[in-house]
C-alpha positions, 0 to 999 in steps of 0.5 A: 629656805633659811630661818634666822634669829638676829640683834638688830640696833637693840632689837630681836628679829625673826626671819624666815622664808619657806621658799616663796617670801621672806617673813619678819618679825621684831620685838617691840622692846630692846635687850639690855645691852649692860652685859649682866642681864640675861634674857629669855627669847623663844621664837618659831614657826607652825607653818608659815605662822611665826612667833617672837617672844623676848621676856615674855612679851609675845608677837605672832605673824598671822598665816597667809596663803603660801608654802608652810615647810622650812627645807633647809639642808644645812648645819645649825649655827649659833652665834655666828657662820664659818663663813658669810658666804652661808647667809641669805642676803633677806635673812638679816637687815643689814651686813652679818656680823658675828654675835658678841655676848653670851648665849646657854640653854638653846631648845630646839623642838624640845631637845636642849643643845650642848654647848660644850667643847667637845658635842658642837660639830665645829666652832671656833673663838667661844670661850667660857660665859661664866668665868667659874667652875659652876657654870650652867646646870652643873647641879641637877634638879635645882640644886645650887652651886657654890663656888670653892676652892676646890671647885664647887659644890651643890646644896641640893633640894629635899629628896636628891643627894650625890655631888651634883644633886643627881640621885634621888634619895629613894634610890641611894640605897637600892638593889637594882642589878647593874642591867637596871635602872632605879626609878623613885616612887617618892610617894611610897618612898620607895623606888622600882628596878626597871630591867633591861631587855633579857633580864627580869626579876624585882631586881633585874638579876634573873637573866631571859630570853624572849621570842614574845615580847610582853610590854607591862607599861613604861615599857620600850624596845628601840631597833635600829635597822641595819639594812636601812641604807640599802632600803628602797624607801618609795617602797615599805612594809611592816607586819607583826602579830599582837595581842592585847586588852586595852583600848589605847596603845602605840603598838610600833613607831618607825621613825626617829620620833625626836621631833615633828619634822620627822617622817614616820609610819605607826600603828597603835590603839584608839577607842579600841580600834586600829589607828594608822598614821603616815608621815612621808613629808612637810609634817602632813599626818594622814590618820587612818583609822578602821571601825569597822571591828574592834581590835582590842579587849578579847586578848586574841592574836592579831595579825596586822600588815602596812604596805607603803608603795609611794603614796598609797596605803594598804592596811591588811587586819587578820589577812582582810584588806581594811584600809587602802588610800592615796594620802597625797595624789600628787605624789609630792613626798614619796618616801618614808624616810624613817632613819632606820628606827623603829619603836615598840610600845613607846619611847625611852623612858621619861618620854611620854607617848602623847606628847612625842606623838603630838596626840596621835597616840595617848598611852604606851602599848600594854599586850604582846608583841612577835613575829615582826618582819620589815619590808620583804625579809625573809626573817623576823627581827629578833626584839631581844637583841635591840635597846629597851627597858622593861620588857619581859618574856611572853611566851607563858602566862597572861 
């Protein structure tokens, strides 16, 4: 499988192959090759339905019958390969050759590369595009560079100050402890301290502990598992108590949720109900959701449980066996390939629950959380001890 992005006498071209046929597409008009205009160029695939874009004019490639997963286990090259051995001979016209110009901002599923010194993994004869100190994005949120003698400087927009424009204006005179994060309010010309987990408090200064996990919105906790590489992952299971009284919420997300080709397993809130959704391959997600009893509003514990075994699903609700389905009976992916990663009650903060989840959940979990075990372990894992924002101590009070 290979997918590839080329010049080809002028034009953009788009190729890629899913295993069964070599897809083309080619823009209708040609880049100027004058050396002084940038141009904008997005490209992709849901599918096997593909898409090119250069300045915004758009092509589409209408799906037909075929393989819709791109299986590509190789490095990311930009610009060139270290070696031409790597390139599939349909994935350009004619001989490959190395691309000679300038290249920045590259997105890939909604995470921008850094093409730096030091981030790439190798590289080699790339130099400098813009010839100054200011270069690309060195001044945030808008702001802009002018080069000076000693380097550059940034005039920033209304509301943002500090050498590169990267602190808002509401936060320039905040109190939030070191364990914080200041968010503005520019409505209120205010700002929030948002405390890292074991601290509470309007400025995060009051140290805590926690066996219960209260999320109060905008709230996250990231745990990396660390017996994930002796994990048999044909095989998986996570259970937890929680309680609440909302009607949406992602409750736990297992899997790195940094885009859709991701394997993941979660269990949240819809319409009140329990909604499970299980991703073991090829972007397929089986949503299962049991109406039978509402789950939310009586701010009562419940007990859930999510058997894995290959293919086939058990949902146990309060000890009841409420779903069980084989979500592909040909047994194509089998394993739940997590990454080790496992989310409670959303994402980092700024990464909103509906568009990581592509709108299999709607809001970021509000209730309490405990007693979550993975697999067979004979102990619970304990929250506190892993990565989040803004998550207090539930064991008194609402």
């Amino acid at each position: 499988d290979f997918l590839c992005l080329s010049l080809v006498n002028g034009f953009i071209q788009l190729r890629y192959n899913l295993g069964d046929k070599t897809v083309i597409l080619q823009t209708f008009q040609k880049v100027h090759a004058d050396g002084n205009t940038w141009h904008s160029l997005k490209a992709g695939r849901v599918g096997n339905e593909a898409y090119l874009d250069l300045d915004g004019i758009n092509i589409t490639q209408n799906a037909s019958p075929g393989m819709n997963m791109l299986d590509a286990h190789t490095d990311f090259f930009v610009g060139g390969v270290s070696s031409l051995n790597l390139v599939n001979s349909m994935a350009v016209e004619n001989e490959p050759t190395g691309f000679t110009g300038c290249i920045r901002e590259i997105v890939i599923n909604n995470r921008e590369l850094k093409l730096t010194e030091t981030d790439p993994k190798g590289g080699a004869n790339v130099g400098d595009c813009d010839g100054t100190v200011c270069g690309y994005t060195v001044c945030k949120n808008n702001g802009t560079c002018q080069v000076e003698n000693a380097g550059f400087s940034c005039s920033c927009p209304q509301e943002w100050i500090g050498s590169t424009c990267e602190q808002s204006i509401h936060c320039s005179q905040n109190k939030c402890g070191s364990q914080a994060l200041c968010i503005p309010q520019p409505t209120s010309f205010s700002y929030i301290c948002v405390c890292t987990l074991g601290w509470s408090g309007k400025y995060c200064d009051s140290k805590i502990k926690f066996f219960i996990a209260k999320f109060v919105g905008n709230s996250y906790i990231k745990y990396t598992d660390p017996y994930y590489g002796k994990r048999d992952l044909q095989h998986s299971r996570i259970s937890l108590n929680f309680t609440t009284n909302q009607t949406e919420g992602l409750i736990v997300w297992m899997g790195k949720g940094k885009d859709e080709d991701n394997d993941f397993l979660a269990i949240g809130l819809a319409n009140g109900t329990l909604k499970v959704v299980i991703n073991l391959g090829e972007r397929i997600s089986v949503p299962l959701i049991h109406s039978k009893h509402s789950t939310c509003c009586d701010e009562r514990w419940h007990f859930v449980t999510v058997v894995q075994n290959q293919t086939c699903i058990k949902v146990y609700l309060d000890e009841e066996l409420i779903l069980f389905e084989d979500i592909d009976p040909h047994r194509k992916y089998t394993a739940l390939n997590y990454g080790g990663i496992c989310y409670f009650g959303g994402f980092e903060i700024g990464r909103k629950v509906n568009i990581v989840t592509t709108g299999l959940f709607q809001k970021e979990f509000i209730g309490k959380i405990k007693d979550v075990v993975l697999f067979q372990d004979s102990k619970k894992i304990q929250l506190m001890k892993a990565e989040g924002y803004n998550v207090y101590d539930g064991n008194y009070g609402n």
